[in-house]
C-alpha positions as CSV (number, residue, x, y, z in Angstrom):
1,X,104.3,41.2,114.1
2,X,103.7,43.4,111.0
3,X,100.5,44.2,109.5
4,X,101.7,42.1,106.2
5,X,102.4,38.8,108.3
6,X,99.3,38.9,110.4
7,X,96.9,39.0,107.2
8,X,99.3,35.9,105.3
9,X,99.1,33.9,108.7
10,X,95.0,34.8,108.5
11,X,94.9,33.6,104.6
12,X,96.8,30.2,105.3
13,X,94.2,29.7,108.1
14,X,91.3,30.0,106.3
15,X,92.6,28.0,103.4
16,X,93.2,25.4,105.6
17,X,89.4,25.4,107.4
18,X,87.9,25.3,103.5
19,X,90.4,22.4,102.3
20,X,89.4,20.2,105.4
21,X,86.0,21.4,104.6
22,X,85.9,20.1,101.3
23,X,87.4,17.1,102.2
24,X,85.1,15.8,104.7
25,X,82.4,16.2,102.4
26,X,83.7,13.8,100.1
27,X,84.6,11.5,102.9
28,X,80.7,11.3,104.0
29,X,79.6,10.4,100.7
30,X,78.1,6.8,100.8
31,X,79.9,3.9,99.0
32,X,78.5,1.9,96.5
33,X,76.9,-0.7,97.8
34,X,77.8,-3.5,95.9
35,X,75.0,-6.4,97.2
36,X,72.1,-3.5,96.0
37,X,69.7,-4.6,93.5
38,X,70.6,-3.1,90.0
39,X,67.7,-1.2,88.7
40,X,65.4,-3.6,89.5
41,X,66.4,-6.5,87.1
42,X,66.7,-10.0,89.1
43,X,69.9,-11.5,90.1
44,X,70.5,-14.5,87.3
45,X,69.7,-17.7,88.6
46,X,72.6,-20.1,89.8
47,X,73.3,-23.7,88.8
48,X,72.1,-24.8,92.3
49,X,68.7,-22.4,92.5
50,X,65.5,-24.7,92.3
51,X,63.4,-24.3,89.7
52,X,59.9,-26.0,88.2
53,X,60.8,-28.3,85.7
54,X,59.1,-27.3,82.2
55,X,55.6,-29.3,81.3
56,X,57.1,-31.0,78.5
57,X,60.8,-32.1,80.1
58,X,58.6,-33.2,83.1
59,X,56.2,-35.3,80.5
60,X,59.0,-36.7,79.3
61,X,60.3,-37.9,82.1
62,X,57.5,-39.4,83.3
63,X,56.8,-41.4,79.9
64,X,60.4,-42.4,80.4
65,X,60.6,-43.6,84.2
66,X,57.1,-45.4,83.6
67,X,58.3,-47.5,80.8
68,X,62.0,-48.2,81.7
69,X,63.1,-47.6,85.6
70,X,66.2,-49.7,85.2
71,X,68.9,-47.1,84.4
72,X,67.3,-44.1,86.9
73,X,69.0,-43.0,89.4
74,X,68.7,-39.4,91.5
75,X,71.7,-37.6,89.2
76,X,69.4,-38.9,86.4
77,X,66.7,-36.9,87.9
78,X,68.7,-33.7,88.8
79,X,70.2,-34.3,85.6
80,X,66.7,-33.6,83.6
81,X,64.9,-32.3,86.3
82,X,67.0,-29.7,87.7
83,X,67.6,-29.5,91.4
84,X,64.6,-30.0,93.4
85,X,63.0,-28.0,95.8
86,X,63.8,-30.1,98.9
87,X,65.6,-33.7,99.7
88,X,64.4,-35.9,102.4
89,X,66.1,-38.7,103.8
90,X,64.8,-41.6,105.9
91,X,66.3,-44.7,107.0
92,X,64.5,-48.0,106.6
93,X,65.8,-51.2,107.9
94,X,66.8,-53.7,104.9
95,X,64.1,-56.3,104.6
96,X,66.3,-59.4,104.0
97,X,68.9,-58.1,106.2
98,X,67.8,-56.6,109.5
99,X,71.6,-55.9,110.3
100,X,71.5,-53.1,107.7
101,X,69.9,-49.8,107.2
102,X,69.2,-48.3,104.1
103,X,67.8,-45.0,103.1
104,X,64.5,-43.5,101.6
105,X,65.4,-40.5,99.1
106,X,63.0,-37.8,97.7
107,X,63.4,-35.6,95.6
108,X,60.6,-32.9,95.4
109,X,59.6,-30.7,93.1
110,X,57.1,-28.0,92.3
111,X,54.1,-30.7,91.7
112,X,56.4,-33.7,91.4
113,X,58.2,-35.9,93.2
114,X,60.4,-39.3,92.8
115,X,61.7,-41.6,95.4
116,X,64.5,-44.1,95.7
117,X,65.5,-46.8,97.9
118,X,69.1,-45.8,97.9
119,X,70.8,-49.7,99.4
120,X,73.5,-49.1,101.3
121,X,76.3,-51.9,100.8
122,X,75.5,-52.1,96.8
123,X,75.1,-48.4,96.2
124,X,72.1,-49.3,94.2
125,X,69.3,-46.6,93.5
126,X,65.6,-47.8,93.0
127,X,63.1,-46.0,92.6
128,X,59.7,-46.8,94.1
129,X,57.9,-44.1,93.0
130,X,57.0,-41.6,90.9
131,X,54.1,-38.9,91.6
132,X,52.8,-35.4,90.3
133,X,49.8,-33.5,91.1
134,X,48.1,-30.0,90.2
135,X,47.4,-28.9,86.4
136,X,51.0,-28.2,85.8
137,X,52.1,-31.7,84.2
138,X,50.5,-34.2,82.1
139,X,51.3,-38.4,82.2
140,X,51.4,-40.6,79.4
141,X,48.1,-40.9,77.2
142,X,47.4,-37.8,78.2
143,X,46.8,-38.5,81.9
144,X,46.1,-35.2,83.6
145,X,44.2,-33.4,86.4
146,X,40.5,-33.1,86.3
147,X,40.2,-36.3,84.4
148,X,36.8,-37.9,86.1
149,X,36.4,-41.5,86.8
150,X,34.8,-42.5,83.2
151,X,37.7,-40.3,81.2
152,X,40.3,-42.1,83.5
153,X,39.0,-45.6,83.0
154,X,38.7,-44.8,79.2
155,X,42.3,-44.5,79.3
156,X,43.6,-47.4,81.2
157,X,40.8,-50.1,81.6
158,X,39.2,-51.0,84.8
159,X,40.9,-50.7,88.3
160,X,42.6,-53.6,89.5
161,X,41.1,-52.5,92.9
162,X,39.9,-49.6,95.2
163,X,41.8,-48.3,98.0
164,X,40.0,-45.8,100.5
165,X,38.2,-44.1,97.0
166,X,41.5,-44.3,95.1
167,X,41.4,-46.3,91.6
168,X,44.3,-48.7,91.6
169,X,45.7,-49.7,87.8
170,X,48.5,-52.2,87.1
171,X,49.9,-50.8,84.2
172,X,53.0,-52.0,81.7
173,X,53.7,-55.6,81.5
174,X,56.5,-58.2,82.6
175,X,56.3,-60.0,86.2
176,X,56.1,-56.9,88.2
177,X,54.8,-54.1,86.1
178,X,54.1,-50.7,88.6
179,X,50.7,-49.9,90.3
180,X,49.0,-46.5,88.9
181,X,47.6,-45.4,92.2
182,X,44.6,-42.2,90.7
183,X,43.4,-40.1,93.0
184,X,40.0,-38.2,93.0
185,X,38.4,-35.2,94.9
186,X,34.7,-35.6,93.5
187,X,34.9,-36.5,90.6
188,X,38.3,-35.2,89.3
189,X,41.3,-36.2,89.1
190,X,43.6,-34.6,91.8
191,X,47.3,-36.9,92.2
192,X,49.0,-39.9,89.8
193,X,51.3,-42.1,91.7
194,X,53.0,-45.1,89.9
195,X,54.6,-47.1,92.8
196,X,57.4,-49.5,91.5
197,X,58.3,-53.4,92.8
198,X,61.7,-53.4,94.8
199,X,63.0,-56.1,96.2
C-alpha cells in the first residue's frame, strides 16, 4: 500500500467517526413534548369541564324554578347552569306503584343543588327541590346568607312551623305551593331549601 492510499483510507475514516458523531447528537435531542404546559397559560376550558355558575345566572334561576317548576327538567338545568360538579342517582320505589322503580337525580353544584324525581315509564322529570348555601348566591327578595331570624321573617312572614331549629315558610300560592325550609347557625342564615309537592 502506498503512502498516498494509507493517508486517503485514514481521511475517509475519520470523516466517517465525525459524521456519525454529529448525527447522534441530533438523535439525543428531546422531542417536543406536545401534552407540556405552554408557558404557563391554562389549558381552555371544555364544554364538559364543571364550572360555578355566575351569581346572577344562578339568581335567576332560582327566581325562575321557585315561581314556575312546570317546564324544568335536568337539560334545563345544564342548559343554564352548566354541567355540574357531580350526578347522583338513587332509586326509590314508586309510591302508587310498588312494581316500579324510579330514580332520585341531583345535580350539584359549587353551593347549589337541584333534584328530580326522574319516573320511569312516563319519562317525566320533577323536581323536588332546590337548595344553595354559602355567600356565593342570593334568592328571591334578596334572600341570602347571614340573614338572622328577625331579617328572614321580615322577608317572608312568620314560619309555618319549626323543625329541629329550622324555620319552615310555605311560600307562592295555588293548592301546593313549595315549603322554604331556612336554616340557621346562631343566628345566621346558613342553607335555603324550597322542597316542591310531587305526586
Amino acid at each position: 500500500m502506498t503512502m498516498r492510499t494509507f493517508w486517503s483510507i485514514a481521511a475517509l475514516c475519520l470523516l466517517t467517526l465525525a459524521m456519525s458523531a454529529c448525527g447522534s447528537s441530533r438523535e439525543t435531542a428531546p422531542p417536543p413534548e406536545l401534552d407540556a404546559p405552554d408557558q404557563g397559560y391554562p389549558a381552555p376550558p371544555t364544554d364538559d369541564e364543571p364550572a360555578a355558575p355566575t351569581p346572577s345566572a344562578a339568581k335567576q334561576f332560582i327566581a325562575d324554578v321557585v315561581s314556575d317548576t312546570v317546564s324544568l327538567s335536568i337539560r334545563d338545568v345544564r342548559r343554564r347552569l352548566g354541567p355540574p360538579v357531580r350526578t347522583t342517582a338513587e332509586p326509590i320505589v314508586n309510591r302508587h306503584d310498588t312494581t316500579q322503580t324510579d330514580t332520585l337525580r341531583t345535580l350539584a353544584y359549587d353551593s347549589l343543588e337541584v333534584q328530580f324525581y326522574d319516573v320511569t315509564r312516563s319519562g317525566k322529570q320533577l323536581p323536588t327541590y332546590l337548595a344553595f348555601w354559602g355567600e356565593r348566591y342570593e334568592g328571591p327578595q334578596g334572600l341570602r346568607a347571614g340573614l338572622s331570624h328577625d331579617s328572614v321573617r321580615g322577608v317572608l312572614g312568620e314560619p309555618a312551623r319549626r323543625e329541629n331549629g329550622d324555620l319552615v315558610f310555605q311560600v307562592g300560592s295555588g293548592p301546593t305551593p313549595p315549603a322554604l325550609t331556612v336554616t340557621f347557625e346562631d343566628d345566621a342564615a346558613t342553607r335555603f331549601q324550597w322542597s316542591f309537592y310531587v305526586d
